[in-house]
C-alpha atoms as a printed R data frame, in Angstrom:
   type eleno elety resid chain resno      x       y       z
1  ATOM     1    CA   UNK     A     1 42.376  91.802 103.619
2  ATOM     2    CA   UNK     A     2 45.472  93.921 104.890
3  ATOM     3    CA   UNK     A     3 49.063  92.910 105.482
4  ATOM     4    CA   UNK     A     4 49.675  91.405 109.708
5  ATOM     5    CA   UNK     A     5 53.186  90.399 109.587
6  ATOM     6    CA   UNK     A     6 52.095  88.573 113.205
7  ATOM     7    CA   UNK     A     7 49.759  86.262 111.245
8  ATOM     8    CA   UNK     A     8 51.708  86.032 107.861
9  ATOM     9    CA   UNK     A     9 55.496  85.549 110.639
10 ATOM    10    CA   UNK     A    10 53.161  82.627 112.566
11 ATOM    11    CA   UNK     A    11 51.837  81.278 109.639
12 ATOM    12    CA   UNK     A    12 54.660  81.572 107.050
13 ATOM    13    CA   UNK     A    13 58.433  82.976 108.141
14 ATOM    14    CA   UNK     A    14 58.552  80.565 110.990
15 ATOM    15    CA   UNK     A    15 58.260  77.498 108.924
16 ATOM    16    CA   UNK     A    16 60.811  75.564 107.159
17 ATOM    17    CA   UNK     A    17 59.442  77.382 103.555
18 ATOM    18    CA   UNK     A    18 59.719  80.727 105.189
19 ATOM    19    CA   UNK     A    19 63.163  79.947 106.772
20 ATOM    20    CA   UNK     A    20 64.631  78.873 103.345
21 ATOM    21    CA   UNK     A    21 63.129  82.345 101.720
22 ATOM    22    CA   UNK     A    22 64.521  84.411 104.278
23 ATOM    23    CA   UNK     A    23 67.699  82.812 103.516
24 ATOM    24    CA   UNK     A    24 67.958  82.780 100.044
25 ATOM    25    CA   UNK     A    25 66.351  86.363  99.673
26 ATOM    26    CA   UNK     A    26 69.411  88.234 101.693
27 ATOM    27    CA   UNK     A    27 71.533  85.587  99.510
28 ATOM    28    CA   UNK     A    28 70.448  87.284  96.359
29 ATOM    29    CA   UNK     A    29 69.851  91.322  97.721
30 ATOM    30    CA   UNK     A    30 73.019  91.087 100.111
31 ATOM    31    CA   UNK     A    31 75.621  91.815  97.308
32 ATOM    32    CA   UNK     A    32 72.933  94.475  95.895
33 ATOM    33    CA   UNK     A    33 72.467  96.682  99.281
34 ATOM    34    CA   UNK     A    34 76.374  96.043 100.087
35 ATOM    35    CA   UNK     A    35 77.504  97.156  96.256
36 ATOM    36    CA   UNK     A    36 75.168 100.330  96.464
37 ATOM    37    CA   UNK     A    37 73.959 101.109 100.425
38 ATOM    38    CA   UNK     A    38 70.721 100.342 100.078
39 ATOM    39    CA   UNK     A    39 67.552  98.905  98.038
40 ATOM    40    CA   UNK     A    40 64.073 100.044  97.776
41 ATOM    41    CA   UNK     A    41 61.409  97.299  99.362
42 ATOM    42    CA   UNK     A    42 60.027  96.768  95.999
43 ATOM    43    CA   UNK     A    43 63.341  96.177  94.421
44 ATOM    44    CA   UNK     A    44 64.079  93.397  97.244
45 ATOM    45    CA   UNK     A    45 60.213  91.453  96.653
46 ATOM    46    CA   UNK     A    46 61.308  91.344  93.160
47 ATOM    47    CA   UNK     A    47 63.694  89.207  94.169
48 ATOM    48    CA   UNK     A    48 62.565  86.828  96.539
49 ATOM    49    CA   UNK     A    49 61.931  83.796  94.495
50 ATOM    50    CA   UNK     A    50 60.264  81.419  97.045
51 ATOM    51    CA   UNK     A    51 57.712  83.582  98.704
52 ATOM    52    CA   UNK     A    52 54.669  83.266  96.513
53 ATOM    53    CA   UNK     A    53 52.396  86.147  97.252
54 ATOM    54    CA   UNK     A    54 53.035  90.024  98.120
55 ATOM    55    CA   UNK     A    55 52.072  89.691 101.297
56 ATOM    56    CA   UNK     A    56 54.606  86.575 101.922
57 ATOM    57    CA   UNK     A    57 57.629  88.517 100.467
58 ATOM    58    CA   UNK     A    58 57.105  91.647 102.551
59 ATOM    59    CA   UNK     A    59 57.079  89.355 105.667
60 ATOM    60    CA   UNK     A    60 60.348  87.818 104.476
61 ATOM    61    CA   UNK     A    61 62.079  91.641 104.108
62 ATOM    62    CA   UNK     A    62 60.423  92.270 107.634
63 ATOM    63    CA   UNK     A    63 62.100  89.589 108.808
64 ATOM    64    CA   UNK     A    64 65.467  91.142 107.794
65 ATOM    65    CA   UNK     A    65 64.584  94.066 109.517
66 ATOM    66    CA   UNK     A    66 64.116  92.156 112.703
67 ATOM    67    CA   UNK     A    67 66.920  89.754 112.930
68 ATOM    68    CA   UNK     A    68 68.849  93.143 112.117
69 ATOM    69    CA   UNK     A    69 70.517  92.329 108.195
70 ATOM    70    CA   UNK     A    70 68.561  95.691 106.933
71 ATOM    71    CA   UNK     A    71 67.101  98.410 108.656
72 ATOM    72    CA   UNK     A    72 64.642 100.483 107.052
73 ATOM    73    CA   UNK     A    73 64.771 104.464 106.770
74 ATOM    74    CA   UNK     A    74 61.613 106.284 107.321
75 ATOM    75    CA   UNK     A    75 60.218 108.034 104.428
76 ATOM    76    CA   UNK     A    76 56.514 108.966 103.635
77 ATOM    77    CA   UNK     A    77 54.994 107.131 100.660
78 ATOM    78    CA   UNK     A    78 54.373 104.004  99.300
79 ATOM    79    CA   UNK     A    79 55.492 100.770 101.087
80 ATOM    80    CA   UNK     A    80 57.610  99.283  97.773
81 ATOM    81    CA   UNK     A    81 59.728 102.727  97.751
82 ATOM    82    CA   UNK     A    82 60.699 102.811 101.142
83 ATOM    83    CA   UNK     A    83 64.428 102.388 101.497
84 ATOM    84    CA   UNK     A    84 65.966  99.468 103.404
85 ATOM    85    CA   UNK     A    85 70.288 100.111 104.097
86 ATOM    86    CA   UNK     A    86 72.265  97.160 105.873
87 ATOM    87    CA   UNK     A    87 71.320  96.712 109.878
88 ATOM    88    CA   UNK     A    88 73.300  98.202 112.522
C-alpha cells in the first residue's frame, strides 16, 4: 500500500483526531523551524504525538504545507530528509 494524502486527508486530517494533530504538531515543531529556519520531514513525524501511523503523520505535515505554516524545499532523496522552512 502507498501513501494518498487524498484518502489518508478524507479519512483522517479532516476529522476532529486529525484537526487536534495538526494543531498540536505545529504547537510542538513551530518554536523548532522558527529557532533554526527549518526541519527535516522526519524530524517533524517524530514529533507528532497523536497521529498513530507513518502514513497519518506525513498527512498531518502535508497539511502544514497546504494551509501555508511550512513550505517544503525541493530536494532529491528520501521523503523524511526533505526540508520543510516556515510558509510564505
Amino acid at each position: 500500500m502507498s501513501y494518498d494524502y487524498a484518502k489518508e486527508k478524507a479519512e483522517y486530517i479532516l476529522t476532529d483526531e486529525g484537526g487536534r494533530a495538526v494543531a498540536a504538531t505545529w504547537e510542538v515543531i513551530r518554536p523548532l523551524v522558527e529557532k533554526t529556519g527549518a526541519i527535516t520531514i522526519g524530524k517533524a513525524m517524530n514529533r507528532i504525538v497523536h497521529a498513530s501511523d507513518s502514513f497519518k503523520q506525513l498527512a498531518v505535515i502535508h497539511r502544514l504545507c497546504e494551509i501555508g505554516l511550512l513550505r517544503p524545499l525541493v530536494i532529491a532523496g528520501a521523503t523524511q530528509d526533505q526540508i520543510l522552512v516556515p510558509g510564505p
